[in-house]
C-alpha positions, 0 to 999 in steps of 0.5 A: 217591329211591326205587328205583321213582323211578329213572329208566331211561334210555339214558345209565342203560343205556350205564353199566350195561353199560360197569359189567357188559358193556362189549363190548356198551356201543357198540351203539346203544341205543333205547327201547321203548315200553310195559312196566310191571314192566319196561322194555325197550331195544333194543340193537344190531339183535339184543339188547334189554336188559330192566330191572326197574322196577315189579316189586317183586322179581326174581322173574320177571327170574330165572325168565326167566333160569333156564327160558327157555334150556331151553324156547326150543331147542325152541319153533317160534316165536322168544322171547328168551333171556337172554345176559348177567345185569346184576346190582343195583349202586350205579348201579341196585340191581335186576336187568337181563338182556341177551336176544335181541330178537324182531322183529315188532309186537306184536299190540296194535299190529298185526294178524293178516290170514292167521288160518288160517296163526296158528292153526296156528302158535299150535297148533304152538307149544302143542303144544311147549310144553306138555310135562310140566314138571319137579318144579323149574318154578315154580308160581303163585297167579296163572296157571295154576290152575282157574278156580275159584280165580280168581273174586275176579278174574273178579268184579272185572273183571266188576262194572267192565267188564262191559257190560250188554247180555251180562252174563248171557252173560259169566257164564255162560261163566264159571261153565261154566268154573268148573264143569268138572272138573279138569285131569287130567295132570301140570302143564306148562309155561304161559306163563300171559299170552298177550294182544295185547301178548305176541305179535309179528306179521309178514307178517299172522301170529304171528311170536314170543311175549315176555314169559315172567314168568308161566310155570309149571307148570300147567293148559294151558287158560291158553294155550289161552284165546288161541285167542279172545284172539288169533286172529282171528274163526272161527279157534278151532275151527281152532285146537282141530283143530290143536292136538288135545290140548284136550277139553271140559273144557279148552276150557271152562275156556279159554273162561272164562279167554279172557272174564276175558282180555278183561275185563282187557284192557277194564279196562286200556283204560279206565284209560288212557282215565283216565289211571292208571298201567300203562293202555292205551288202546289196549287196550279195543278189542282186548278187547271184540273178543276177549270177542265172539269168546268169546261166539260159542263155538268 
């Protein structure tokens, strides 16, 4: 058996933890729908056991463990942080970490009816976050460049999913972001894949933000594309007011990332409407409601 082969189970948990952590082995142990490079499990009422699955290094399992306990007393919004390390074994040869569970329901399951109230809190949260990253932070290939450097991407969701009717409209929100100059500050940090099911919700509101694999240091304008990829219709420019850091430059190169946000969540849901591995269903409605909100600007 290969080790994307293994299967995670609750008795697979139960024994990794009397193997590694044995004091947290008797608290109950539930699964959690949905994860894809990794797979999570709630553990007791205020823990939640993280386990590499799909990813093929520990990369971001370790990234996590290494920055989150430096961001997270200084962010607004809850995130989980690692407490205890699972470290490869016999029993499962890749890593697994202990964090703190945030509460909520994510978004792609859920929804957000006070969208004033979540820009400012998404506002806030940014605001927090995007602080001068150190020379150590980690950089990426992926998250967090211009949007320029990411057009074989853009290209590929667009020529799938794209609908024809707004085309024209999607591409040129794109190339108006790829034509924007450049951030001009220091790098800082990102969390880099702000989409409906890396945020939690409750009482009608964002309520915390998971998920922090893809942070780096970088261009802000990846977060910032969540005020269409998250909040509700006619939130943006509330958003933007809020968060107050953002010129035209930056909101033009979020608003094209925000469309290839939602040409990706549009690709996700229609693999799972095929039945591919990693797909949601659920996941093209939320995209195709998040590309009209981009269409219809700030």
């Amino acid at each position: 058996m290969t080790d994307t082969e293994i299967e995670i189970t609750a008795d697979l948990v139960r024994d990794l933890l009397l193997e590694q952590h044995p004091d947290l082995a008797g608290l109950a142990i539930r699964e959690v729908a949905g994860g894809w490079g990794n797979q999570m499990w709630r553990l007791g009422d205020e823990l939640a056991v993280r386990m590499q699955r799909m990813d093929p290094t520990p990369e971001l399992q370790l990234k996590e463990r290494r920055w989150l306990p430096v961001l997270a007393p200084r962010l607004p919004l809850p995130v989980p942080t690692p407490v205890r390390f699972g470290e490869p074994s016999e029993r499962f040869p890749k890593h697994w970490t202990v964090m703190t569970w945030v509460p909520g329901e994510p978004l792609d399951h859920g929804s957000i009816s006070r969208g004033d109230h979540a820009a400012d809190t998404l506002a806030a949260f940014l605001r927090a976050l995007h602080v001068e990253a150190p020379a150590e932070a980690p950089t990426s290939s992926d998250f967090g460049a211009h949007p320029n450097k990411c057009t074989d991407g853009f290209d590929h969701f667009f020529e799938v999913v794209v609908p024809a009717g707004i085309a024209d409209e999607v591409r040129a929100v794109w190339d108006d972001a790829v034509a924007a100059p450049e951030w001009e500050g220091p790098p800082v940090w990102v969390h880099g894949d702000l989409h409906p099911a890396n945020v939690v919700v409750s009482d009608g509101t964002l309520s915390g933000i998971v998920d922090f694999g893809a942070m780096c240091a970088g261009d802000p304008a990846w977060d910032l594309a969540a005020a269409w990829v998250l909040l509700p219709a006619s939130t943006a420019s509330r958003f933007f007011d809020r968060y107050a850091h953002a010129d035209e430059a930056a909101i033009r190169r979020a608003r094209g990332l925000a469309t290839m946000k939602s040409l990706f969540l549009m690709l996700m849901g229609q693999n799972g409407e095929r039945g591919l591995p990693g797909g949601k269903p659920n996941w093209g409605p939320v995209g195709r409601a998040a590309l009209d909100r981009v269409l219809k600007g700030v």
